[in-house]
TIROMI-127925 format. One line per 3 residues: their letters; for each residue x, y, z of C-alpha. Coordinates in nm, 4 decimals. Example, Ala and Ser with C-alpha at 12.3 -4.5 7.8 and 13.67 -1.06 7.14 Angstrom:
<nodes>
as> 1.2300:-0.4500:0.7800 | 1.3670:-0.1060:0.7140 .
</nodes>
This chain:
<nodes>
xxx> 0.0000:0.0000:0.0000 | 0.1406:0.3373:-0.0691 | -0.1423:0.5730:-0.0502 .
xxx> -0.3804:0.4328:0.2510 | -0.1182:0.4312:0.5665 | -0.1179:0.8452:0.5130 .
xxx> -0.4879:0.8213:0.5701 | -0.5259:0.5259:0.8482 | -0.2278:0.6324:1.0585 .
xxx> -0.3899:0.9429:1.1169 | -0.7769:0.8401:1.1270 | -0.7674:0.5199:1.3237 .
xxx> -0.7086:0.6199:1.6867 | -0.9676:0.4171:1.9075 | -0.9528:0.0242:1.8162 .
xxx> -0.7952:-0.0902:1.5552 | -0.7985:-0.1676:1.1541 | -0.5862:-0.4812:1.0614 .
xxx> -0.5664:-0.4430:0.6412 | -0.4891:-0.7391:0.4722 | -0.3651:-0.6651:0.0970 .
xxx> -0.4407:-0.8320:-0.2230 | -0.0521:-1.0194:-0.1780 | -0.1365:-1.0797:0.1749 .
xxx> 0.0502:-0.8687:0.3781 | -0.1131:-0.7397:0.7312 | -0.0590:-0.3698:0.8391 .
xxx> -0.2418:-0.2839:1.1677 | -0.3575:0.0828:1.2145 | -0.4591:0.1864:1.5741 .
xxx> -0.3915:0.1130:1.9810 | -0.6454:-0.1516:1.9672 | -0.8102:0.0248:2.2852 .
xxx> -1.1736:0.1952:2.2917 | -1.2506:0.0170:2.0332 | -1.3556:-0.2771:1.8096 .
xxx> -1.0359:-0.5062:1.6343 | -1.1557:-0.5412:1.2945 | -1.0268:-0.7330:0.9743 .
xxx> -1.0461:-0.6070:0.6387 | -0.9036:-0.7781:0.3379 | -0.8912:-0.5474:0.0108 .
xxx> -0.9261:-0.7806:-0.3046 | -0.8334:-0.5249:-0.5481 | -0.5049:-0.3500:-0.5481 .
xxx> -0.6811:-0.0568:-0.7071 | -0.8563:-0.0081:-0.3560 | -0.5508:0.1821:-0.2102 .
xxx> -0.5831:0.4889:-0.3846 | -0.9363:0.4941:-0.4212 | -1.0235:0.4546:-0.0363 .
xxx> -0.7779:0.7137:0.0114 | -0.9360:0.9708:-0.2272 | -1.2957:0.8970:-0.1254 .
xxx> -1.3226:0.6400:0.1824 | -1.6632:0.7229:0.2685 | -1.7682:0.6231:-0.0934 .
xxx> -1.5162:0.3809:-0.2498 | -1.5513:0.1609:0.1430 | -1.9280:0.1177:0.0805 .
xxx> -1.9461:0.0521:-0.2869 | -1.5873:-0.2047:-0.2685 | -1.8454:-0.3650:0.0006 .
xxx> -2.1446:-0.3739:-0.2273 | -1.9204:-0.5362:-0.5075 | -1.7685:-0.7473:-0.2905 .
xxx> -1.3904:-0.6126:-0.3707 | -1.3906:-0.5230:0.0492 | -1.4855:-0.8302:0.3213 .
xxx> -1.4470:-0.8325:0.6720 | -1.2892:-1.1482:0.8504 | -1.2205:-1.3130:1.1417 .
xxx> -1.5618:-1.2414:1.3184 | -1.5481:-0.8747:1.1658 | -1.8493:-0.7297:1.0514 .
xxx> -1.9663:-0.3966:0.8472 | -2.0915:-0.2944:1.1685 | -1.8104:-0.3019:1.3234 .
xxx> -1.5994:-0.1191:1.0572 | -1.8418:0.1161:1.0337 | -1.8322:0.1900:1.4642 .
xxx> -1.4936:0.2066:1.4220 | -1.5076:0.5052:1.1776 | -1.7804:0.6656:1.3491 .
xxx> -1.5859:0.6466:1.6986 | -1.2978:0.8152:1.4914 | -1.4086:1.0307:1.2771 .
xxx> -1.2674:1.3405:1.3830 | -0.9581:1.2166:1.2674 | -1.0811:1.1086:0.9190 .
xxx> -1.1893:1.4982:0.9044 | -0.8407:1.5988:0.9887 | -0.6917:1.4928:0.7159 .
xxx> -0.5982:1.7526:0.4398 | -0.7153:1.5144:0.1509 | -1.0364:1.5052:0.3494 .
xxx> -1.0558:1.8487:0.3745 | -1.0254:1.9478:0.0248 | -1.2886:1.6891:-0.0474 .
xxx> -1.4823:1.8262:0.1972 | -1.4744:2.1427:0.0179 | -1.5651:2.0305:-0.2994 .
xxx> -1.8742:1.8798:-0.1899 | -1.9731:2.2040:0.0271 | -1.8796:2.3907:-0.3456 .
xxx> -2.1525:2.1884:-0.5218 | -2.4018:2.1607:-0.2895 | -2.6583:2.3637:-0.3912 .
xxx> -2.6243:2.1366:-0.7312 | -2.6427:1.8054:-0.5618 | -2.9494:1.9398:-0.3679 .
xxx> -3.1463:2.0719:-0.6835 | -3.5281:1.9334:-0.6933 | -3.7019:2.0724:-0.9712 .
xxx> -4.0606:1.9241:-0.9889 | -3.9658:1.5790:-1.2127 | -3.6229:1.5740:-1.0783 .
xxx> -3.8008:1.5518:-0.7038 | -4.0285:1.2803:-0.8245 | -3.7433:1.0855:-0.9325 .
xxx> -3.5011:1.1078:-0.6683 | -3.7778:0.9703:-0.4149 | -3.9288:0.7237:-0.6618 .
xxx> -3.5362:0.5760:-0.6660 | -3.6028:0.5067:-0.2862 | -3.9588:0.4409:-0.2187 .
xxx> -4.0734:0.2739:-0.5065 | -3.8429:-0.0439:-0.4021 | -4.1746:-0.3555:-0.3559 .
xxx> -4.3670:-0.2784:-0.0589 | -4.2851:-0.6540:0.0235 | -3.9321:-0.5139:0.0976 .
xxx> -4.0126:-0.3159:0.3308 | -4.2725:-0.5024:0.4948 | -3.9687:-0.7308:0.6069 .
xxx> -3.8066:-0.5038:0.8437 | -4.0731:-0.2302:0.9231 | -4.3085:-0.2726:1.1658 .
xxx> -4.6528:-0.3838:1.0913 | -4.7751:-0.0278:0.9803 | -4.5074:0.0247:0.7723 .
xxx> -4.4076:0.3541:0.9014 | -4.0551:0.4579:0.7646 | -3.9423:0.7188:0.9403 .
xxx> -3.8376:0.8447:1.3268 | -4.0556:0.6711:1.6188 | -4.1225:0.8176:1.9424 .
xxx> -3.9991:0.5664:2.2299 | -4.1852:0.6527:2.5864 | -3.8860:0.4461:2.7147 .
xxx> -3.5930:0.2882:2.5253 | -3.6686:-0.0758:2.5751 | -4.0109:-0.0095:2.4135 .
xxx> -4.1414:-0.2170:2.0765 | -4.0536:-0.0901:1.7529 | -4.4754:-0.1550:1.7412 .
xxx> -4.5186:0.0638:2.0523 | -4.2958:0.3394:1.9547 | -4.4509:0.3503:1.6306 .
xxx> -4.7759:0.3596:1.7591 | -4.6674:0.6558:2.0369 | -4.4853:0.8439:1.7780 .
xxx> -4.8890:0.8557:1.5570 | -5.0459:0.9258:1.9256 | -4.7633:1.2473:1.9899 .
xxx> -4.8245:1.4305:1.6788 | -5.1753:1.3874:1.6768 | -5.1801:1.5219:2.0184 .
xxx> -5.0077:1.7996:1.8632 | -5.2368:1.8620:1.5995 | -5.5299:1.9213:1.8234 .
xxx> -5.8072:1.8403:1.5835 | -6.1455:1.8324:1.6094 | -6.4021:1.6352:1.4128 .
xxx> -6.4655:1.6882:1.0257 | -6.1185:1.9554:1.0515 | -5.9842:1.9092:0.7157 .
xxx> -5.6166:1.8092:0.7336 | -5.2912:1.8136:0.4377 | -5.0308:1.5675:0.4591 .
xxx> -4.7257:1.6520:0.2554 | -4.5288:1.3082:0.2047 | -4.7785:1.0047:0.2898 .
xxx> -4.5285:0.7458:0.3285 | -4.7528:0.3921:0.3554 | -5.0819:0.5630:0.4769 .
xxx> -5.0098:0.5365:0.8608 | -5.0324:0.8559:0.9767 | -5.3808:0.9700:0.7671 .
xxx> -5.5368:0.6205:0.8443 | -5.4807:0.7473:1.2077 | -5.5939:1.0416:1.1814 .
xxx> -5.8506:0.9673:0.9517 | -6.0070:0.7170:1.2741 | -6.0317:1.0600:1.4689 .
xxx> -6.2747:1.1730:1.2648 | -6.1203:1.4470:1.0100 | -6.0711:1.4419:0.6196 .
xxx> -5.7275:1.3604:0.4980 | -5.5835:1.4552:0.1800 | -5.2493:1.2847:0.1408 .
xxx> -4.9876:1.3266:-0.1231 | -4.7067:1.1446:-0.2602 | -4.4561:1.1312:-0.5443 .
xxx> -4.3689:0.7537:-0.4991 | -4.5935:0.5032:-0.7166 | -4.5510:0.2080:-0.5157 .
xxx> -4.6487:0.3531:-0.1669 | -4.9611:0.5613:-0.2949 | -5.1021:0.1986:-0.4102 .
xxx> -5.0004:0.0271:-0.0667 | -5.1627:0.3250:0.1186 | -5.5084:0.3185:-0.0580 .
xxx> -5.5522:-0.0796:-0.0136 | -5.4138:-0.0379:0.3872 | -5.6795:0.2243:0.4193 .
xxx> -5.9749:0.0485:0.2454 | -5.9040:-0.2505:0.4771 | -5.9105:0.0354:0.7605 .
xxx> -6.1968:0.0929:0.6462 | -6.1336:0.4777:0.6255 | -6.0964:0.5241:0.2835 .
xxx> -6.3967:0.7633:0.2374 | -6.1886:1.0063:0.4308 | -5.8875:1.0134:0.2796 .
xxx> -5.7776:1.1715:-0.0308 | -5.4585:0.9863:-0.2119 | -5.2304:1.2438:-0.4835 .
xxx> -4.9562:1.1756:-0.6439 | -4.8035:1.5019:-0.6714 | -4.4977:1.7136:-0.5402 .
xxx> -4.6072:1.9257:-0.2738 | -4.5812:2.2723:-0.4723 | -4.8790:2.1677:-0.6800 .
xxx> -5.1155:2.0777:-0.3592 | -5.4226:2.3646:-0.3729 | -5.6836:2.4819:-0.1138 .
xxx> -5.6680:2.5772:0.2201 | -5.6589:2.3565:0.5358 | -5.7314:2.3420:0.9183 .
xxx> -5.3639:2.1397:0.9413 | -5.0964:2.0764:0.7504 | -4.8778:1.7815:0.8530 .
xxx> -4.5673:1.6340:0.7105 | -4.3248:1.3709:0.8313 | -3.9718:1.2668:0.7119 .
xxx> -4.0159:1.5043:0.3824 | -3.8495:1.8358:0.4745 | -3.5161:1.6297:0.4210 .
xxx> -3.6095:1.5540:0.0787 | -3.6369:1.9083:-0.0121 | -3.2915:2.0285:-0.0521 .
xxx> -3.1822:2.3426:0.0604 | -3.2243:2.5213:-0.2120 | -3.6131:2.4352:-0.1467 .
xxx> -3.6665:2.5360:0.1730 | -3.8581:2.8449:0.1323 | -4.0741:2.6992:-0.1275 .
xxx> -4.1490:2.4274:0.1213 | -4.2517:2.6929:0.3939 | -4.4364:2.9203:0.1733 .
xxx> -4.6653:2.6480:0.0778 | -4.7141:2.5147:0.3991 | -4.8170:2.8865:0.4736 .
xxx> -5.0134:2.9509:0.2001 | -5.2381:2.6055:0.2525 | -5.3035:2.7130:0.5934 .
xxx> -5.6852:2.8103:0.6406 | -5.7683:3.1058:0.9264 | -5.6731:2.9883:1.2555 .
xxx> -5.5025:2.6750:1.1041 | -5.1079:2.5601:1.2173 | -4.8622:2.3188:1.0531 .
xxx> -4.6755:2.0074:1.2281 | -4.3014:1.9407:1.0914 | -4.1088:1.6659:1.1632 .
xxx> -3.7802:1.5894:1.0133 | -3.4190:1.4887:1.0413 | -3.1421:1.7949:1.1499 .
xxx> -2.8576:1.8483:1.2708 | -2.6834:2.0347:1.5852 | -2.3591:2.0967:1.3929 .
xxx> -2.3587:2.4082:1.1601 | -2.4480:2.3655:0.7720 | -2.3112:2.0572:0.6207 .
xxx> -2.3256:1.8305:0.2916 | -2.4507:1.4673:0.2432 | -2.2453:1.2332:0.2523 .
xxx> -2.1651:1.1057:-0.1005 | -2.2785:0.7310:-0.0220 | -2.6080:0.8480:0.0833 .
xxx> -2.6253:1.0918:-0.1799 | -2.5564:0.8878:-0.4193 | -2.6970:0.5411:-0.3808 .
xxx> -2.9908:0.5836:-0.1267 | -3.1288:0.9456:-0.1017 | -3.0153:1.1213:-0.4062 .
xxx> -3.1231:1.5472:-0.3598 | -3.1627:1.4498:-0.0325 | -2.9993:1.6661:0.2728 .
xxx> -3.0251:1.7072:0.6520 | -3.0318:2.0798:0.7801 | -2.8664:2.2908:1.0365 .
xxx> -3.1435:2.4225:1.2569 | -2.9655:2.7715:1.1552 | -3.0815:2.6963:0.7586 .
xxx> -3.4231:2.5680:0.9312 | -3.4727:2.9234:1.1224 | -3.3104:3.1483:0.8588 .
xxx> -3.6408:3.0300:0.5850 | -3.8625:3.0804:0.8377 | -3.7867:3.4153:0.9575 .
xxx> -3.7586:3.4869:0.5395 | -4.1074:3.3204:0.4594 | -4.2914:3.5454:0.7668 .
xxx> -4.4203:3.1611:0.9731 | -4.4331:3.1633:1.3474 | -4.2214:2.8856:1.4949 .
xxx> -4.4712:2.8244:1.7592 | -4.2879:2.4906:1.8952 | -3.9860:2.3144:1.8748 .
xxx> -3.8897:1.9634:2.0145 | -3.5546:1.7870:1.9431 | -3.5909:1.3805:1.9759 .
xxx> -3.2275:1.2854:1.9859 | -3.1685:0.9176:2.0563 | -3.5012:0.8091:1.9466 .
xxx> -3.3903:0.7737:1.5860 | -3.1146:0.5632:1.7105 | -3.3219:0.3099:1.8782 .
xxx> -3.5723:0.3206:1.5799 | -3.3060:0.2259:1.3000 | -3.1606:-0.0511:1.5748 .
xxx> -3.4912:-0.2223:1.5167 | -3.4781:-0.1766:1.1327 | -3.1331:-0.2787:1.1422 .
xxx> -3.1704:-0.6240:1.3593 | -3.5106:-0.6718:1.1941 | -3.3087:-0.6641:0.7995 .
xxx> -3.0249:-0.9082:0.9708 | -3.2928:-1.1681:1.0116 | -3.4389:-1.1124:0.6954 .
xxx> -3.1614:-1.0510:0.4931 | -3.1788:-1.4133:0.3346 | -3.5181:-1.3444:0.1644 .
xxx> -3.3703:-0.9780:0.1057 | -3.1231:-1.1486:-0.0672 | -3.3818:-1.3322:-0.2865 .
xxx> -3.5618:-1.0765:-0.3414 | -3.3287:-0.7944:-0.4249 | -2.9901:-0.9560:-0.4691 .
xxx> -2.6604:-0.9794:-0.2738 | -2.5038:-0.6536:-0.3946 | -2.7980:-0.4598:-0.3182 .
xxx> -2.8498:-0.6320:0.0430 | -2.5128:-0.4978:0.1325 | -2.5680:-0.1757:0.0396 .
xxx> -2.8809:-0.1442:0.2133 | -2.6922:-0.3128:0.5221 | -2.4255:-0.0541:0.4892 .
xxx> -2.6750:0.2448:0.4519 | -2.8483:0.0849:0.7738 | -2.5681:0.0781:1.0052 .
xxx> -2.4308:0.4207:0.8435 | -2.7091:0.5873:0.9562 | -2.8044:0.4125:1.2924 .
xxx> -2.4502:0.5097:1.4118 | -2.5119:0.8780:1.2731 | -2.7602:0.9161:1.5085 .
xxx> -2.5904:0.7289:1.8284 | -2.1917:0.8974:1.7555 | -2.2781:1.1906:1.5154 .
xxx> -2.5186:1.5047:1.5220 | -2.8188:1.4023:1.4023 | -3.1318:1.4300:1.5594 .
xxx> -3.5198:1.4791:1.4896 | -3.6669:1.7942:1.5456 | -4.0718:1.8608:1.5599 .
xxx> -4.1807:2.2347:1.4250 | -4.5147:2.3614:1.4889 | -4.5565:2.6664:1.2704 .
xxx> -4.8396:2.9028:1.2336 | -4.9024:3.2178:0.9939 | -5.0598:3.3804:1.3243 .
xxx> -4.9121:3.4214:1.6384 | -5.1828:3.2664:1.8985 | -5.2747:2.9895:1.6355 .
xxx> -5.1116:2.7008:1.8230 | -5.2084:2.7132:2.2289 | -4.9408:2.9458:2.4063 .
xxx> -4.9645:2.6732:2.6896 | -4.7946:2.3663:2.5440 | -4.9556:2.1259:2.8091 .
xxx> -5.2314:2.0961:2.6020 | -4.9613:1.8188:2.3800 | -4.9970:1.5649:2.7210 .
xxx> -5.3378:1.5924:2.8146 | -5.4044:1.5730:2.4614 | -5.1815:1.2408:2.4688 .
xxx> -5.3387:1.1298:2.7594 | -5.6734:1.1130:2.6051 | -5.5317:0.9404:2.2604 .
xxx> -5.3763:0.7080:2.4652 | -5.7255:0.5636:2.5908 | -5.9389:0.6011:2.3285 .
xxx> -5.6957:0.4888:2.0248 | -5.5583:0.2501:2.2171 | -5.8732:0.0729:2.3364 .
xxx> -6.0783:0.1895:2.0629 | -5.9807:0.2148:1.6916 | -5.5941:0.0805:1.6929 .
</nodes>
């Protein structure tokens, strides 16, 4: 190797990375201490210079291909802890940091959502078979952040909590008529739908608008929801609520106000807006590439700054704001355990190559969360100032009374 010891000597600092090369030779990077051992044979003599150009990249693609294994026990989870446990280190490195650079350079590029180009880049994602997904989700099929009430709680629990919280938030009242921007499988407006109000739900992604209309016609609660496909900018009318969950990150930065202004201008007299999403607590960022490139493509995670900065520019009252912070860690634990038993009838299914990369993209982001500076954040926003309750106790009591009546009732 003549390029990669520049990179590991300097980024491996907790555990340690035993390399095996192509001719067989071992070179061991690290103290071994505070972290995992773990063994990783590179089958490709290209791989030096590659990894050390782009690691974050070339180490999850060599994986998908299978030009990268792990030995001796070793696992892509534990390569992966291992580079989140160090990666100050990796960000040290002045080959990182010009990269680094680059990416921040063309990020409004990478982040560019134009109408079709929108559709597309979630259709790439979500429009994988529902049967997929219905592997590792839980039984609702929600795909996004749950809402733990403690951390040993079911992934079905949490789930369930998560639907309770922000319809407690919500505060709706019979026959209010409510927009969801980004539908996922139907969850959330079947729930809400049982409370009694009218739903109208869009979606850009094929596959889940036709799993959401047959999950709510077996609810039985089909009558009150509305199914679109259609990018958010195109949704018309005006609306008691506006909800939307996971979606803000599939904006793009460039987006943001666009995304605000329509919330604002569906919002009805008296009406407020629930936001959940994925942030961050570290100032303005990039995606990182394999993400960018393989599993959310125009996809980005903001600063709260960039968050606050479009709303003070698009004239909506932050009314509320909640940061969940481990509570996306313990929901992607479940995904990620749930996929590991699975992953033979993934394999089937999908294929090997793209098994590892969703395995990769899995553990990526579950470590994100537990070692990086991700969180979830909740917005309520309002065009008016006293359109949300200025006493936020109404959210338990409201909770409370879900908590009985779905629970016992209509779940």
């Amino acid at each position: 190797m003549r390029f990669l010891p520049h990179l590991l000597k300097r980024f491996v600092r907790k555990g340690s990375l035993t390399v095996i090369e192509p001719n067989g030779q071992r070179t061991v990077f690290g103290t071994g201490v505070d972290g995992p051992a773990v063994l990783m044979r590179l089958h490709d003599d290209k791989l030096d210079r590659e990894l050390f150009f782009n690691p974050e990249l070339v180490s999850a693609e060599a994986y998908m291909d299978g030009r990268l294994t792990f030995e001796d026990g070793s696992s892509v989870y534990d390569f992966l802890y291992l580079f989140s446990i160090n990666r100050t280190g990796l960000a040290s490195h002045p080959v990182q940091q010009a990269l680094r650079k680059g990416w921040r350079t063309l990020k409004r590029w990478h982040q560019s959502n134009p109408l079709k180009r929108a559709a597309s880049n979630a259709q790439s994602h979500y429009d994988h078979p529902p049967e997929f997904y219905r592997l590792w989700l839980d039984s609702q099929m929600i795909y996004s952040c749950a809402y733990f009430p403690t951390p040993d709680a079911s992934l079905e629990e949490a789930q369930q909590a998560k639907l309770r919280h922000i319809a407690a938030k919500l505060k709706l009242e019979p026959g209010m008529r409510v927009a969801e921007i980004g539908s996922g499988w139907g969850a959330l407006a079947i729930y809400l739908a049982k409370l009694g109000v009218h739903v109208t739900a869009i979606n850009v992604a094929t596959e889940q608008l036709a799993e959401s209309k047959k999950r709510a016609e077996a609810a039985g609660v089909l009558d009150r929801i509305t199914f679109f496909e259609r990018d958010y900018r195109e949704l018309t009318g005006t609306f008691d609520r506006v909800v939307s969950v996971g979606m803000m990150e599939h904006v793009g930065v460039n987006h943001f106000d666009e995304y605000f202004n329509t919330i604002k201008r569906l919002l009805g007299p008296g009406g407020f807006a629930m936001i959940h999403a994925i942030g961050r607590m570290s100032p303005p960022g990039t995606t990182a590439p394999f993400i960018r490139k393989h599993i959310f493509p125009g996809g980005y995670v903001p600063a709260m700054s960039e968050v606050f900065t479009s709303l003070e520019r698009t004239g909506l009252w932050a009314a509320d704001c909640e940061v969940l912070r481990l509570h996306y860690y313990w929901t992607i634990r479940h995904w990620r355990l749930n996929f590991e038993v699975k992953r033979p009838e993934v394999v089937e299914m999908m294929g090997e190559r793209f098994a590892r990369m969703w395995e990769f993209y899995l553990v990526a982001v579950e470590l994100g969360f537990l070692h990086g500076s991700n969180m979830v954040f909740q917005l309520l926003l309002a065009n008016e100032r006293d359109d949300v309750p200025v006493i936020r106790d109404y959210i338990v009591d409201e909770e409370r009374a879900l908590a009985v009546r779905t629970d016992m009732a209509i779940s």
